[in-house]
N, C-alpha and C positions, 0 to 999 in steps of 0.2 A: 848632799843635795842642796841646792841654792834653792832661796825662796827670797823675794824683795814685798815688803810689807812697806806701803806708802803711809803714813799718820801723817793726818790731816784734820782741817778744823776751823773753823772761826776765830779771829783774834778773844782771848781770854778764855777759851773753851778747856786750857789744859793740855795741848798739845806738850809744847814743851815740856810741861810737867811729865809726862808720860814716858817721854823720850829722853828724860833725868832717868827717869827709875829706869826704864830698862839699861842703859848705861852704868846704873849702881849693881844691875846682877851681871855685867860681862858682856851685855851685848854688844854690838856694833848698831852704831845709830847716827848716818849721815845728815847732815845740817842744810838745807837750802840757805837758808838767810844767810847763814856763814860762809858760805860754795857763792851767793850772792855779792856778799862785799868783797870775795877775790875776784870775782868779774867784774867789779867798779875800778880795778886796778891794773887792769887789760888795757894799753894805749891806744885801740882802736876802738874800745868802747871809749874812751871817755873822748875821743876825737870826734866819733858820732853826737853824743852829748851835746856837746861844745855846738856841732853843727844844729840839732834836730833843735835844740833847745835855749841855746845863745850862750854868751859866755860868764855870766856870772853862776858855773855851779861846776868848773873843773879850776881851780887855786896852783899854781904850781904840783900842775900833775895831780892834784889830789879831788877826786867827788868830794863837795859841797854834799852829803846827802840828805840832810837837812832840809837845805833850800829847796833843793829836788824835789824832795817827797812834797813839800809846800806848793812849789808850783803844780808837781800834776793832779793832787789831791782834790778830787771834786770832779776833775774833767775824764771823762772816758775815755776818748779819743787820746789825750796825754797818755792815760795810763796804757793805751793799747799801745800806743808809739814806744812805751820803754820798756811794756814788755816783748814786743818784738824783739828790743833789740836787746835784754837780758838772758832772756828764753832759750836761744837757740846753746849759748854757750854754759848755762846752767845745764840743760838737758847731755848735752856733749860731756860737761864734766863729770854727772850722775851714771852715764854709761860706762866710763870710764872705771869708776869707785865699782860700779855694779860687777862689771870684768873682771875687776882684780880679786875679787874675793869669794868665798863658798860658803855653804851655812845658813843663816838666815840674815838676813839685810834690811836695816829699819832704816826710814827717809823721813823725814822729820819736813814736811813741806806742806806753806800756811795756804797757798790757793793749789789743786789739782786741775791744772788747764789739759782741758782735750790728748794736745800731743804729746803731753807726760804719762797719758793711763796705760799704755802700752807695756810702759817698763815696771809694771806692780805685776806682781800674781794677787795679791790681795792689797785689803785698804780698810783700815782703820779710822773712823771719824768717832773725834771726841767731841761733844756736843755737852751745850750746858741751859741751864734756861734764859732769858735773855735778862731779865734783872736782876740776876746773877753774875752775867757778862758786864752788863754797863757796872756794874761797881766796880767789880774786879779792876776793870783796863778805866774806867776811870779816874781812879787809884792811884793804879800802878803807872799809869802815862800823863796823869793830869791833864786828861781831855775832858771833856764838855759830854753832857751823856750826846748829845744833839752829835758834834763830831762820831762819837763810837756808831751811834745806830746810824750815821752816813758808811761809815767803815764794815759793817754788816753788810748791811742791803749790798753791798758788791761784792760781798763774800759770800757767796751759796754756790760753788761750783762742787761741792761735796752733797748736794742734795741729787745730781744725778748718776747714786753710784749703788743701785736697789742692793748688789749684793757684798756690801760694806760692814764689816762690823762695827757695832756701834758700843763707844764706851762714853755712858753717860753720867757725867761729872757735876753731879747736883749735893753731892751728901761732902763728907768729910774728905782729908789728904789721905788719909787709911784706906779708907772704903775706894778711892780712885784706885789704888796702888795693891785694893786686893781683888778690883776686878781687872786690871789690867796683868796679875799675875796669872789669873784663871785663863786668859786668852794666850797668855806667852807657853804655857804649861801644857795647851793644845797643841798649839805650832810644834813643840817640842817633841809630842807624843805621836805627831804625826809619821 
């Protein structure tokens, strides 16, 4: 039986974390972000780039993503222009990974836009409190809390998913990893 479980979440909520561990008992657990930088490597993306957005952020063939993320960082409109043009080819690849394989299927993806919901039968959002989050990615990114709670506020497309499990990451690294084994221990028993 296939089953595809989307894990989803705000920056520093634990996502990742999550999809470490399940990865440490043997699961399978697909990577957006990383499905992401092999579509920066796509010649027709980075052609469109070049076009939509000018030339200083494709170097000899190669995304600037840096730069990138700095220009469209702030602007909506930016960011809807490159996720159009990320989107389509992320989702194509995800069906792909999805088709080849049986069993249960975890997807490790940081926003769940609309024409992605399709491809879950369930969905996992790891949530944390929010000054909680701003240390964490504060920390860990050396941003400004000011940038993270900009990086928030455009992050809530996981709040419209009523029948989402929810694994909430406020206590210890144990305590994440022994509720996330009680939800993996279900899926299984199912």
């Amino acid at each position: 039986m296939k089953k595809v479980i989307a894990i989803t979440g705000v920056i520093g909520s634990g996502k990742s974390t999550v999809a470490d561990f399940l990865r440490s008992k043997g699961e399978f657990v697909a990577d957006c972000d990383k499905i992401s930088r092999e579509v920066a490597d796509v010649p027709d993306v980075l052609t469109e780039i070049t076009r939509r957005f000018g030339d200083g952020f494709v170097k000899d063939g190669v995304l600037d993503r840096r730069a990138l993320a700095a220009e469209v960082f702030g602007s909506p409109k930016k960011t809807e222009v490159l996720n159009a043009l990320f989107h389509p080819y992320i989702k194509r690849r995800l069906e792909q990974i999805v088709s080849e394989r049986d069993g249960l299927i975890f997807v490790e993806i940081p926003l769940l836009e609309e024409s992605f919901k399709p491809l879950f039968d369930a969905v996992w959002v790891v949530t944390a409190n929010e000054k909680r989050i701003l240390s964490r990615v504060s920390r860990r990114d050396k941003r400004s809390s000011e940038q993270v709670k900009d990086i928030l506020d455009r992050q809530n497309s996981y709040k419209n998913i009523p029948s989402a499990v929810v694994i909430v990451n406020d206590g210890t690294l144990s305590e994440l990893y022994e509720k996330t084994e009680k939800y993996l221990s279900a899926l299984h028993a199912e």
